[in-house]
N, C-alpha and C positions, 0 to 999 in steps of 0.2 A: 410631323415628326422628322420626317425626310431633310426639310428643310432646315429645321433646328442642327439636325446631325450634319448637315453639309457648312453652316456655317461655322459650329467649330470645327470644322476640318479645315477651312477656310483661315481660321484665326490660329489656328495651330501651326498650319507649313508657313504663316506669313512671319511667326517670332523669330524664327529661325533669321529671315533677314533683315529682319531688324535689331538682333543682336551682332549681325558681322555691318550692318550701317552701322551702327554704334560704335563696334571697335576700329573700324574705318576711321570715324571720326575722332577717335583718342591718339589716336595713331597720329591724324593731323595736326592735333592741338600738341601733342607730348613734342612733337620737331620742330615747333615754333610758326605751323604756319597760321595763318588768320580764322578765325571764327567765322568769316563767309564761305570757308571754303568746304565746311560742313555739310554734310547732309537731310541730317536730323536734329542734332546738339543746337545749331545756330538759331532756326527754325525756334526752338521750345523758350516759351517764359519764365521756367523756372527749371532745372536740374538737379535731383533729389538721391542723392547716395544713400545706401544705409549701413549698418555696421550691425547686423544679422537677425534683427529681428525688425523688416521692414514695413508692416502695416500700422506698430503702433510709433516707427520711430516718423512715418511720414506722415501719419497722423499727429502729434506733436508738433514737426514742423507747422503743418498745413495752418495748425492751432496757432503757433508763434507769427503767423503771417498774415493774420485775421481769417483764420478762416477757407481761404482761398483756393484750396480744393479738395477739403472734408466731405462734401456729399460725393462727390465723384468718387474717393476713398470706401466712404462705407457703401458705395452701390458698386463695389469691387474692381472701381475703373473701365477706361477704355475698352468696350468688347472683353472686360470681365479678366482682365489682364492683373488687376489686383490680386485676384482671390487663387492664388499661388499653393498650395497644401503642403509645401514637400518640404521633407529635412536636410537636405542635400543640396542646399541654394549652395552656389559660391559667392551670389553679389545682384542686389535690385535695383537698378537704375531707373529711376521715377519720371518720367518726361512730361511736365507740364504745360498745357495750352490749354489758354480760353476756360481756368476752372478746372476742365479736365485729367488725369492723371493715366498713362498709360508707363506698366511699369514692364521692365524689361529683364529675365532673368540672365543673367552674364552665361555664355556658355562656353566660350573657345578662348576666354582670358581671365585674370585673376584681376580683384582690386582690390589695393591694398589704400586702407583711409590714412592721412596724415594724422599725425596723435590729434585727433580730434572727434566727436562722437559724429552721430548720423548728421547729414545736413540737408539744406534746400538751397540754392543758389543761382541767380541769375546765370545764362553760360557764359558770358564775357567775366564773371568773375571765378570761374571752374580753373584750379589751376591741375594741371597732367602732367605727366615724367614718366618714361619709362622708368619701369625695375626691373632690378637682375633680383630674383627670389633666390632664396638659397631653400636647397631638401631640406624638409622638415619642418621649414619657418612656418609655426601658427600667427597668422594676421587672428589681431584681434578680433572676437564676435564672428569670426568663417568657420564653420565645421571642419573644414578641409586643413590642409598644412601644403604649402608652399613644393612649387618643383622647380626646378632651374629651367628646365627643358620648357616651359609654357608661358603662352606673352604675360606680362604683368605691367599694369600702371600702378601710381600712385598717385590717388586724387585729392584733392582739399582743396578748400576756400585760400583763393591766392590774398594775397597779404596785401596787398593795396584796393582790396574792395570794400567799396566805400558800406556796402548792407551786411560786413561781419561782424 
């Protein structure tokens, strides 16, 4: 039991930095530098936004892609990283490898999707920008409304990739 209870203690302090890798990494790609220069983003097979309700929308994907990482999905991912409960997401970023799914709850920034629904994308085809949020702005499908004062990207499938 002990050791059940220590390892997610283990998986809990570890999302923590792996959501500020993550915004590290948008942060890289939104100023134009290279996709090597990532820490995690570069690293994954696939890159899976959602647009707020993210198990059945990466489910879907996973579906549009043959498949390729529905059991890892309904065995609630990476160290259980899927199986998320709470109403109060701002944003799940799905990091795919090897089949695998390890999804990441956004916590220290905003995403905002280009008008387009949930998606799966290779990272060389990930396109980022920063945004200036204006107060109040509901991004579509977030619980939440937009603040000025808080980093925000805006992510979508960049327009010259060739799997959109």
């Amino acid at each position: 039991m002990l050791v059940v209870i220590s390892q997610g203690l283990v998986a809990y302090c570890a999302m923590p930095d792996l959501d500020d890798k993550l915004r590290r990494d948008l942060e890289v790609l939104a100023s134009g530098r290279s996709l090597a220069e990532t820490q995690i983003i570069g690293g994954a097979d696939w890159v899976c936004i959602d647009q707020g309700a993210f198990r059945r929308e990466f489910l879907a994907e996973s579906n549009r892609l043959g498949g390729l990482f529905t059991r890892s999905l309904e065995k609630c991912g990476v160290e259980n990283s899927c199986c998320i409960d709470r109403s109060d997401l701002g944003a799940v970023v799905g990091l795919v490898k090897d089949g695998g799914i390890r999804c990441v709850e956004t916590g220290s920034y905003d995403l905002y999707l280009k008008p387009e629904a949930a998606f799966c994308v290779k990272p060389g085809g990930l396109a980022v920008a920063k945004k200036i949020a204006t107060d109040g702005e509901r991004p579509l499908g977030r619980p939440w409304v937009g603040r000025a004062s808080r980093t925000s990207f805006e992510v979508g499938k960049r327009s010259d990739d060739p799997l959109r």
